[in-house]
C-alpha positions as CSV (number, residue, x, y, z in Angstrom):
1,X,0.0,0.0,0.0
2,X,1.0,3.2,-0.6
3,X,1.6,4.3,3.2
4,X,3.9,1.6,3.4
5,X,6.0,2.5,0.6
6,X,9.8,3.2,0.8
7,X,12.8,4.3,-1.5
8,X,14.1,1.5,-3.3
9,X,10.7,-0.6,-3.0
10,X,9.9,-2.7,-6.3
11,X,6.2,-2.2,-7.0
12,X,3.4,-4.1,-9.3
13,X,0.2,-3.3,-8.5
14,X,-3.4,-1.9,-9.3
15,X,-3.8,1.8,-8.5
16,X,-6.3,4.3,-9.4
17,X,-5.9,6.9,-12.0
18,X,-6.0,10.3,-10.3
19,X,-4.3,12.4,-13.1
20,X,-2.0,12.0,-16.5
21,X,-0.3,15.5,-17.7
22,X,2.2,15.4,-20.6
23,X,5.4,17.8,-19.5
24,X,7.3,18.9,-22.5
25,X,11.0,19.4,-21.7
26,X,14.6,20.2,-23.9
27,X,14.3,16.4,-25.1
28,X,10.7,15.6,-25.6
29,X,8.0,15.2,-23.2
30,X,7.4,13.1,-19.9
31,X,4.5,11.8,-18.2
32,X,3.5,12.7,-15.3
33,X,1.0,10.5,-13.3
34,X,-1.0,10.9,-9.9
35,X,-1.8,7.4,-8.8
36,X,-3.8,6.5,-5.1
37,X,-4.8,3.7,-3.2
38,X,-6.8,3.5,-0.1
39,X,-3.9,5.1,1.8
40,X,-2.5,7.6,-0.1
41,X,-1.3,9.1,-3.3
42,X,1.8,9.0,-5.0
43,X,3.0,10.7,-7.9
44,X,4.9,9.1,-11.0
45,X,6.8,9.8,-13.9
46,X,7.2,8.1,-17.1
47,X,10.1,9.2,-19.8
48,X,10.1,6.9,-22.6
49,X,7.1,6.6,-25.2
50,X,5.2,9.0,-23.0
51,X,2.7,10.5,-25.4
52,X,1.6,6.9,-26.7
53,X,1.2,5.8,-23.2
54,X,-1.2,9.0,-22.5
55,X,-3.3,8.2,-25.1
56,X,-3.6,4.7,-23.9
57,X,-4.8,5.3,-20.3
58,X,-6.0,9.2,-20.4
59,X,-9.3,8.1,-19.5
60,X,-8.5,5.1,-16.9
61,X,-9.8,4.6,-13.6
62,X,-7.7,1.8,-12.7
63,X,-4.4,1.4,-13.7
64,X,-1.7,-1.5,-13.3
65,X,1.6,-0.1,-12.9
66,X,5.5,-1.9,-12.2
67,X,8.0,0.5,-11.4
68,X,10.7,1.5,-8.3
69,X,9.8,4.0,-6.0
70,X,12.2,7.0,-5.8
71,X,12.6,10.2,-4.3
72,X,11.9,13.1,-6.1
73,X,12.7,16.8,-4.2
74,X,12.3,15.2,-0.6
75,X,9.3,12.8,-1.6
76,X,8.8,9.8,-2.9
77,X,7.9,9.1,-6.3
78,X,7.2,6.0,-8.7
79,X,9.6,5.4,-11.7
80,X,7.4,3.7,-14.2
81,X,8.9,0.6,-15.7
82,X,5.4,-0.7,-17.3
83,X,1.9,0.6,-17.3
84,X,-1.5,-0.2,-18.8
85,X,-5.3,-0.1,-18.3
86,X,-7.0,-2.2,-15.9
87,X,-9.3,-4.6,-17.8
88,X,-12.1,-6.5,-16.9
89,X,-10.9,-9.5,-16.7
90,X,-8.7,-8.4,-14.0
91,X,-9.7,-9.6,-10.3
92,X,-9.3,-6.5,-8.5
93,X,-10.3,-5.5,-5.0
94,X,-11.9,-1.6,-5.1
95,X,-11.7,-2.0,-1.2
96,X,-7.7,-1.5,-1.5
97,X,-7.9,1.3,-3.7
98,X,-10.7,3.6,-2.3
99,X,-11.6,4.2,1.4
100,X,-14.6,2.7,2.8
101,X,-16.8,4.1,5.7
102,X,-15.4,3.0,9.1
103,X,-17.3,0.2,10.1
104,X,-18.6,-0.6,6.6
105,X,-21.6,0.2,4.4
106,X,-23.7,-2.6,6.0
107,X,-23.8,-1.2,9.5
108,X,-24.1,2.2,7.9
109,X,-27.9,0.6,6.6
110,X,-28.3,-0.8,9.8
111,X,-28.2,2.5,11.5
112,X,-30.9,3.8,8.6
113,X,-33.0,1.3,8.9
114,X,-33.6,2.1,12.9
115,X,-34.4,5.4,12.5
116,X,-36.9,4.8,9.4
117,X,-38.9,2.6,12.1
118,X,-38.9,5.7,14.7
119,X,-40.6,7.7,12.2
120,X,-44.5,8.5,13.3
121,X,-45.6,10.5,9.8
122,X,-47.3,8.1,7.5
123,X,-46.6,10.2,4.6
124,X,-42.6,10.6,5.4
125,X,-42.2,6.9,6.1
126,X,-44.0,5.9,2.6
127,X,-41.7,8.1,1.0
128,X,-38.5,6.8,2.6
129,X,-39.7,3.4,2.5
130,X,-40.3,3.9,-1.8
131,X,-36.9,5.3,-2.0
132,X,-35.6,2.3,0.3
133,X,-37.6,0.2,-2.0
134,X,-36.0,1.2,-5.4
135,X,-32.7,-1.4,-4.9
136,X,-30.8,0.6,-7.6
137,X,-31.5,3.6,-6.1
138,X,-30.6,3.0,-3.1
139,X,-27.3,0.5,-3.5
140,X,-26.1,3.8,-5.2
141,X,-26.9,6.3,-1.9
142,X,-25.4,3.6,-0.1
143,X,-22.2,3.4,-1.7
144,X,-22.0,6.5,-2.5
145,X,-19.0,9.3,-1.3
146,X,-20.9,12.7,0.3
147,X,-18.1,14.7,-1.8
148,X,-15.0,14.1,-4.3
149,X,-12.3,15.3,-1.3
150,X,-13.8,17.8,1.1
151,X,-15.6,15.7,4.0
152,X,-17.2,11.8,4.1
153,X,-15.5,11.6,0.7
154,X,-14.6,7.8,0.6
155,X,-17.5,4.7,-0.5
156,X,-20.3,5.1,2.4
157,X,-19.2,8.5,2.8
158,X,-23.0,10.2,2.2
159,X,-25.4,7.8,4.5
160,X,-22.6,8.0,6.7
161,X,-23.1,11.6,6.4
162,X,-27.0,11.3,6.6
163,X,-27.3,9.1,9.1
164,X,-24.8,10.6,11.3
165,X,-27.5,14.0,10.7
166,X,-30.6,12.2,11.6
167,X,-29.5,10.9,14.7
168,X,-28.2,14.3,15.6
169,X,-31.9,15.6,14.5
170,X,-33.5,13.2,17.0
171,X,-31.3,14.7,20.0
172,X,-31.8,18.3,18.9
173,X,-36.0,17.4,18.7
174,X,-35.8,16.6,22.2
175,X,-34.6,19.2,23.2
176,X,-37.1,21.6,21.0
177,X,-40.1,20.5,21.6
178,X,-41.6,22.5,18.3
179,X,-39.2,20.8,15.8
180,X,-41.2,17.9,13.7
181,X,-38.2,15.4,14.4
182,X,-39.8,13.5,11.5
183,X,-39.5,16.4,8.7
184,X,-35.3,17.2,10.3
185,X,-34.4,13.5,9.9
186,X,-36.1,13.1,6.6
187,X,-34.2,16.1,5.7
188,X,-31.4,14.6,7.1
189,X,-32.2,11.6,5.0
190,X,-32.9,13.3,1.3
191,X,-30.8,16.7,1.5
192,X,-27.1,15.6,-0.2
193,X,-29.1,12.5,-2.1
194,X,-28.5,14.6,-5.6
195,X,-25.4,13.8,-5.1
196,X,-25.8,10.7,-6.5
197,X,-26.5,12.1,-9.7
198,X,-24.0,14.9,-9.4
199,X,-21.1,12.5,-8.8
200,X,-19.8,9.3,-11.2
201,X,-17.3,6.6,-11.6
202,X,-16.7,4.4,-9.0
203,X,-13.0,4.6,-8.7
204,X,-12.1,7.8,-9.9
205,X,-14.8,10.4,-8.9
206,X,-15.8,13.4,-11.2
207,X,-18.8,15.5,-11.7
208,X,-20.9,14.8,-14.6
209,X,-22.6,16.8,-17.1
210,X,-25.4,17.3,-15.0
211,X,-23.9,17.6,-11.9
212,X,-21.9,21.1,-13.0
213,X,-25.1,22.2,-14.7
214,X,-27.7,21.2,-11.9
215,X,-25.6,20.5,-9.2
216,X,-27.0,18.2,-6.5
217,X,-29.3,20.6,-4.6
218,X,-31.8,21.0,-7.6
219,X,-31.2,16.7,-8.7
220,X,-32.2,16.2,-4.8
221,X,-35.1,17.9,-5.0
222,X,-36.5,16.8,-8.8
223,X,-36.2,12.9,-7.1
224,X,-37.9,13.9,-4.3
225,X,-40.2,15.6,-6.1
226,X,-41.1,12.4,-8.0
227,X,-41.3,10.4,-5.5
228,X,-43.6,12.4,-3.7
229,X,-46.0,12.3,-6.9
230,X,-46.4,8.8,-6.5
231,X,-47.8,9.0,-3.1
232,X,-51.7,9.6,-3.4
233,X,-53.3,12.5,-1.3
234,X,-49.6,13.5,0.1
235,X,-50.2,16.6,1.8
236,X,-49.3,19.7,-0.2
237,X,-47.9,21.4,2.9
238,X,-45.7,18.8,3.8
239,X,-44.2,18.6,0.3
240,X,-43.4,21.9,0.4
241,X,-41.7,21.8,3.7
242,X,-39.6,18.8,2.7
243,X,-38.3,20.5,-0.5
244,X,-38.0,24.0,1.1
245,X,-35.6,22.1,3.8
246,X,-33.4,20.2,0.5
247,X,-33.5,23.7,-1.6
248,X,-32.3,25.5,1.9
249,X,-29.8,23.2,3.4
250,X,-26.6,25.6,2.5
251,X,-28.2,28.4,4.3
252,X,-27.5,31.3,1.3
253,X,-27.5,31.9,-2.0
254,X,-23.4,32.8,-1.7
255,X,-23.3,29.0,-0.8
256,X,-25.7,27.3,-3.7
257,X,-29.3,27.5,-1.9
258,X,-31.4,28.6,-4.2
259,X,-33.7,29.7,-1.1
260,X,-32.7,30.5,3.0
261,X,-34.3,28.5,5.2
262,X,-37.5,30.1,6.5
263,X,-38.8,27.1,8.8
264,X,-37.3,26.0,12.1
265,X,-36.7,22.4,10.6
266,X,-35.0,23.6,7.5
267,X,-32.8,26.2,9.9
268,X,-31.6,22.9,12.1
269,X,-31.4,21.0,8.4
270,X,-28.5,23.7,8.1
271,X,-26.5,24.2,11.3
272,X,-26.6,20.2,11.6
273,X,-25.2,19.8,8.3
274,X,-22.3,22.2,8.9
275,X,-21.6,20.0,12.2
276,X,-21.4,17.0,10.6
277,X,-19.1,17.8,7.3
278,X,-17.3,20.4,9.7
279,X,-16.5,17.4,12.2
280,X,-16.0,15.0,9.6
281,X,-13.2,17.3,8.4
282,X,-11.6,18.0,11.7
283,X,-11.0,13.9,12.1
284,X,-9.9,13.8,8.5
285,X,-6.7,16.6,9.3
286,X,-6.5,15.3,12.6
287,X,-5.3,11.7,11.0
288,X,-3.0,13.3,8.7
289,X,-0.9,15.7,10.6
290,X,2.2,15.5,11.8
291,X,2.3,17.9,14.5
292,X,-0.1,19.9,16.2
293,X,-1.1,22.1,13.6
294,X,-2.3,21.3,10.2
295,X,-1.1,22.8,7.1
296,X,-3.4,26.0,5.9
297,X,-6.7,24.5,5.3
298,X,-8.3,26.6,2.2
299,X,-11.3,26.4,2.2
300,X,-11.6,27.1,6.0
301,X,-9.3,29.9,5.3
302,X,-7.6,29.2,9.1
303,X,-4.9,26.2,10.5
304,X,-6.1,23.7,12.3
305,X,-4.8,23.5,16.1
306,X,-4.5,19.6,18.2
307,X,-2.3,20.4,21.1
C-alpha cells in the first residue's frame, strides 16, 4: 500500500488513475501520473514513449503499474517501468484502492433502517420506505461518497453523512419541543441525495454533465419531487416543507441554496449539516498531521490547532 511504501521498493500493483499531464522538456516530453490507493497518493513519472502511453490510459480509472519507487525533491515518487489499463478480466479488490466508511456500508444501513422505524408521519415513512424500496436507487446512496475530497469523501461516505444527521436531529428534537423530528431526519435523510447524480465513476470520482449544470441541490429535490408524486393524497404542505428544507440546506445563495431557510426544521437542516461535514473534516486533518497544527486548510481559510 502506498503508506507503506519506501525508496528502493519494487512495485506491481493496481492503483487508481488520479491524473495524467504530458510535460514537454529540452528532449521531448514526460508523463506525469498521480496514482492513489486506499492510503494515499503518490505521484509518478514516465520518460520513454510518454505521449503513446497517455493516449492509452488518459481516460483510466484503474491502472496496473510496475515501477521502483524513488525520491523526487524530498518525496517519494514512482519510476514507471510498465503501465497499462485495468481490464475486466482483472480480479481487482476496489476496497484497497478507495476508502470505505469506518465500520462498513452494511452497519451504515443498519443504522438507517432504525431510524426509518422511529418515524411517526405516514406520509414521510411511505416516502422513505419507496426510496428504500428502489434497490438501484438505493445501492447507489449507499455506496455513494458525500463529496469528491472535502468531507465523508470515501465509498459510504454520504449515509454515513446522513445518518450521522438524523441521529443528531433526533437529540436536537428533544430538546425543541416545536421541531417535527420526523421532517429534520427526513431532511437529514434526502438533503445531499443529488449527489448521486451529481457525482460518477466508482474509482475515480468526477462530476458529470449534469452535476456542474444542476448540481446536487436542484437533482435532490426533482427525485424527491417524483417520489412524492407517486404518493396519493400526500399533503401539499408537507411537500413543500420537505423541499424548502433540501432547496435550503446551505443556508444562502453565496453557498448554492437557491432559497434561506424560512422554517425552524429547515434552519436545524443547516446548522446540523455544517456540524457533521465540519467534524468529519476536523477527524480527516486530525489523521494526517504530523504535529499539532495542520497545514493551511483553504477552504476554511484558518490552520487547524490539536495540542
Amino acid at each position: 500500500m502506498i503508506s507503506n511504501f519506501a525508496q528502493g521498493d519494487a512495485v506491481e500493483d493496481f492503483f487508481v488513475l488520479v491524473s495524467a499531464t504530458l510535460i514537454p522538456y529540452d528532449r521531448g516530453e514526460r508523463l506525469r501520473i498521480e496514482l492513489s490507493d486506499a492510503t494515499g497518493k503518490i505521484e509518478g513519472v514516465i520518460w520513454d514513449s510518454a505521449s503513446a502511453i497517455y493516449e492509452q490510459i488518459k481516460e483510466s480509472e484503474i491502472i496496473k503499474v510496475r515501477g521502483l519507487v524513488t525520491s523526487y525533491r524530498d518525496r517519494p515518487q514512482l519510476k514507471v517501468e510498465k503501465i497499462r489499463p485495468a481490464t475486466e478480466s482483472d480480479e481487482i479488490d476496489l476496497t484497497r484502492l478507495i476508502k470505505v466508511v469506518p465500520g462498513g456500508i452494511e452497519a451504515q444501513i443498519e443504522r438507517f433502517n432504525q431510524l426509518l422505524s422511529t418515524i411517526e408521519d405516514p406520509f414521510i415513512s411511505e416516502l422513505i420506505r419507496l426510496f428504500k424500496a428502489d434497490s438501484d436507487l438505493f445501492e447507489r446512496y449507499s455506496k455513494a461518497p458525500a463529496g469528491k475530497r472535502w468531507h465523508h469523501a470515501y465509498l459510504g461516505g454520504l449515509i454515513q453523512h446522513s445518518v450521522s444527521m438524523a441521529e443528531l436531529a433526533a437529540v436536537v428534537c428533544d430538546h425543541y419541543e416545536e421541531l417535527n423530528r420526523d421532517l429534520v431526519v427526513c431532511g437529514a435523510f434526502f438533503h445531499d441525495v443529488g449527489k448521486i447524480f451529481e457525482l460518477s465513476g466508482e474509482a475515480k470520482l468526477d462530476y458529470t454533465d449534469k452535476g456542474r449544470l444542476i448540481g446536487h441541490i436542484t437533482l435532490g429535490d426533482q427525485l424527491i419531487s417524483s417520489l412524492i408524486a407517486k404518493i396519493p393524497d400526500f399533503p401539499e404542505k408537507l411537500e413543500f416543507k420537505i423541499r424548502h428544507s433540501i432547496l435550503a440546506h446551505h443556508g444562502s445563495f453565496e453557498l448554492g441554496s437557491p432559497v434561506k431557510p424560512q422554517i425552524r426544521e429547515a434552519f436545524i437542516l443547516h446548522l446540523l449539516d455544517l456540524i457533521d461535514s465540519g467534524m468529519n473534516v476536523f477527524g480527516r486533518y486530525d489523521a494526517s498531521r504530523d504535529g499539532e497544527w495542520t497545514d493551511w486548510v483553504n477552504l476554511w481559510e484558518r490552520y487547524l490547532y490539536f495540542g
